[in-house]
C-alpha positions in Angstrom: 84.2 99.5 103.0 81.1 101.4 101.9 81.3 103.2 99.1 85.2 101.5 98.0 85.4 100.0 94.6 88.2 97.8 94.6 88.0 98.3 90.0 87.9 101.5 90.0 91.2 101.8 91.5 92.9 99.2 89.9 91.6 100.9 86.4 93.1 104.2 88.1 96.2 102.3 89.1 96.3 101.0 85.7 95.6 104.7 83.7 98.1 106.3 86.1 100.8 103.8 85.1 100.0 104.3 81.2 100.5 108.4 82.0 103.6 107.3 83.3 105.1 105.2 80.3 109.1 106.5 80.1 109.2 106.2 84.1 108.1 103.1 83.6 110.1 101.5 80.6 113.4 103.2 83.4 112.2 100.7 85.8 111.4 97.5 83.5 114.9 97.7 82.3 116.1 98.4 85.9 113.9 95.0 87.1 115.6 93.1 83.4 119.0 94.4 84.5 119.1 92.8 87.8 116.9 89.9 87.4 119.5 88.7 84.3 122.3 89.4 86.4 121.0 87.5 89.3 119.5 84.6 87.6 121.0 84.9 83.9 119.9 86.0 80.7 117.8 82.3 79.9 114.0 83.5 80.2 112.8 79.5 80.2 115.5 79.4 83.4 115.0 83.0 85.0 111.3 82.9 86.1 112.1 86.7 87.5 113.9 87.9 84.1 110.6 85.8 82.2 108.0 88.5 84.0 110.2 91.5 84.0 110.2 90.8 80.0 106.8 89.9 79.6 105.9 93.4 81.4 108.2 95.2 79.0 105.9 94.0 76.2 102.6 95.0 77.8 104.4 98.7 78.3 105.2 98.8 74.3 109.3 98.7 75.1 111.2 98.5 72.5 112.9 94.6 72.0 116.1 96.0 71.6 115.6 97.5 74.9 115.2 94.8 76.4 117.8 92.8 75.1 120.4 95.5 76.0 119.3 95.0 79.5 120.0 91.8 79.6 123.3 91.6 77.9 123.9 94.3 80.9 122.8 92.4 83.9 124.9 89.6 82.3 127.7 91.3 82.1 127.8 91.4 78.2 127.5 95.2 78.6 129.1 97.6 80.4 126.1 99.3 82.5 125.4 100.9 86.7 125.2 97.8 88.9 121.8 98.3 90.9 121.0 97.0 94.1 117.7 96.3 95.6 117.3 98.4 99.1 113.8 98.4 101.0 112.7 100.8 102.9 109.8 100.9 105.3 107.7 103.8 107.0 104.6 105.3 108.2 101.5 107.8 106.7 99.1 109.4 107.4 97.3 108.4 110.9 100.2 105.6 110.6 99.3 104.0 107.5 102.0 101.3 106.7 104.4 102.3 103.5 106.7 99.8 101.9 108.9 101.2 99.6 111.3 99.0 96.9 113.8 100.5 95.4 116.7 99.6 93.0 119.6 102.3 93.0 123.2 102.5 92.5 123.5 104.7 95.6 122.3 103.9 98.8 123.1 107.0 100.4 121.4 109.1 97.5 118.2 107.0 97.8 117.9 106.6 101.1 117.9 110.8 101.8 115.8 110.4 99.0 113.1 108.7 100.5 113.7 110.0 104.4 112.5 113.6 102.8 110.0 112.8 100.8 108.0 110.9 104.5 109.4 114.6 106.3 108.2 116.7 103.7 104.1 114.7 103.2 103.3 114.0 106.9 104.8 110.6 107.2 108.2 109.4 108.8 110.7 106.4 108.2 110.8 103.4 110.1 113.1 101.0 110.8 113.7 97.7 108.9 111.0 95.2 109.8 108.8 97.8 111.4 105.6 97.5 109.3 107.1 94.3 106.7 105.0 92.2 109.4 101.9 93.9 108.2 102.1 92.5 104.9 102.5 89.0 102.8 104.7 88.4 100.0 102.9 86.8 97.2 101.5 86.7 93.6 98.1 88.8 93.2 96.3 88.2 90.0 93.0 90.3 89.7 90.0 89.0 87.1 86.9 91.4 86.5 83.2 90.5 87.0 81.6 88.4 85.1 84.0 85.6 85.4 83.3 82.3 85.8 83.7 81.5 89.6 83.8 77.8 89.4 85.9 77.5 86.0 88.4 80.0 87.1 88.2 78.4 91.1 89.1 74.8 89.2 91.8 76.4 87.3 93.8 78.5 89.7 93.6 75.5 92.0 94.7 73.0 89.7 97.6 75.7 88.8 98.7 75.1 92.6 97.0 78.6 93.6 96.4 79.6 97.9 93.9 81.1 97.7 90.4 82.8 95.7 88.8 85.4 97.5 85.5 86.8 95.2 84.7 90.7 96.3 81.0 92.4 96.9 81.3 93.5 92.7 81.6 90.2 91.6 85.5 90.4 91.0 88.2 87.9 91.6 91.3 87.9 93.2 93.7 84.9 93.3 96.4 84.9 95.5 99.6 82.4 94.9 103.3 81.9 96.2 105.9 84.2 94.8 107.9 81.5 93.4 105.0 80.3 91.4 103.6 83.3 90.1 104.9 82.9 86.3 103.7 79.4 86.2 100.5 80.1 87.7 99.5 82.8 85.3 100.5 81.0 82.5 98.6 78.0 83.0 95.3 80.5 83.9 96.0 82.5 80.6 96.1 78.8 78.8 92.7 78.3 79.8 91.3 81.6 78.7 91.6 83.8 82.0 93.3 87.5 81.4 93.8 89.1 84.3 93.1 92.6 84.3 96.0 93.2 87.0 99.0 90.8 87.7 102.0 91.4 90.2 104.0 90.1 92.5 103.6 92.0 95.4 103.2 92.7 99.3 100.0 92.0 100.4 98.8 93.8 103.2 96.8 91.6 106.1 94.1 94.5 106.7 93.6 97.4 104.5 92.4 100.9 106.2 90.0 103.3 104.1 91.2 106.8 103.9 88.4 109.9 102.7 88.3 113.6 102.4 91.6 115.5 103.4 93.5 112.3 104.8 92.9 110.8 101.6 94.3 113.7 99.8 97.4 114.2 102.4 98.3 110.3 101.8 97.9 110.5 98.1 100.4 113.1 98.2 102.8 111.2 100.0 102.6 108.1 97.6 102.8 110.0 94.4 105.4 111.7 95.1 107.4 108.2 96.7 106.0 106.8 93.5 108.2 109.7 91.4 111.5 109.1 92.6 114.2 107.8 89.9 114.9 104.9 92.5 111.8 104.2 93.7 110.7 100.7 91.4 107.5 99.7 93.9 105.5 101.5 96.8 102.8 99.0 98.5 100.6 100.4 101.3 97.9 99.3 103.6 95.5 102.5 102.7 92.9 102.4 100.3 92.7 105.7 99.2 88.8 106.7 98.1 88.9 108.2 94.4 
């Protein structure tokens, strides 16, 4: 992709998330909430709860904060009982949308969502009608200048799929859902520090979008990003900043 600098958009990603820090801090205790009440409040036994806590921490949250949402999702608390929802839907020129949410109303989130596609330029599809397009997995991101071979060992020996090095010297390692929390653990015990770490839906092929379709789909994502139920919005564009 000429031109496309896969770090400068995961350092805009990563500024754009710090501009949004209350949004965020809703969602962490959102993703606490449910994770504790789906798995229990033990982080050593709740791999789910054990990321959704250590993210809390990178945001600054408040440990009481965190604690109250997981005395909630325990049932310690008395607190809105979320449910996750997915929702899937199309772009600009047909770019594939994946939208996660966690609400306490279906129906409010779902007209939620079907305007915001209307009102951008996109529509809503139907379940399943671009999941196919992506891969569920852990995606860990580590910046040039990293050692290739010591962080190839390491991510292998931490049971990774696969490391796939970019045209700026970066490194991606990709990993099964499941073992996401072990896996970047074990690579932060041997001195790697991802600059990004998620678990998220990967897509297969990626489609560059410039100039006013670039604009049109940013639109659209921001403003699926700002919803209150919205927790994660994944996407097969790569929009050029």
């Amino acid at each position: 992709m000429a031109g496309h600098s896969k770090w400068a958009n995961i350092k805009h990603k990563k500024a754009a998330t710090d501009a949004k820090r209350g949004k965020i801090w809703t969602r962490i205790i959102k993703e606490i909430t449910v994770a504790a009440r789906m798995g229990g409040g033990d982080l050593s036994a709740n791999p789910r709860l054990r990321l959704s806590v250590e993210k809390a921490a990178e945001a600054n949250m408040p440990k009481e904060n965190v604690q109250r949402a997981i005395q909630r999702g325990s049932g310690n608390l008395e607190g809105a009982n979320y449910e996750e929802v997915r929702y899937e839907g199309y772009g600009i020129n047909g770019a594939a949308i994946i939208v996660d949410c966690l609400t306490d109303n279906r129906v409010r989130t779902v007209a939620e969502v079907r305007h915001v596609f209307s009102k951008y330029g996109g529509n809503m599809g139907t379940e399943g009608s671009v999941a196919f397009m992506f891969k569920h997995c852990g995606q860990l991101f580590f910046a040039p200048g990293t050692s290739e071979d010591r962080l190839m060992e390491a991510a292998l020996n931490a049971g990774a799929e696969d490391i796939i090095s970019d045209d700026e010297g970066g490194f991606e390692v990709i990993c099964p859902p499941h073992d996401f929390a072990g896996i970047k653990q074990q690579l932060e015990a041997a001195g790697f520090k991802a600059e990004m770490a998620e678990v998220v839906m990967k897509p297969d092929t990626e489609t560059l979008f410039e100039g006013d379709n670039a604009i049109k789909m940013q639109k659209l994502l921001d403003a699926l990003e700002n919803l209150d139920d919205v927790q994660e919005v994944f996407t097969n564009a790569v929009i050029e900043n």
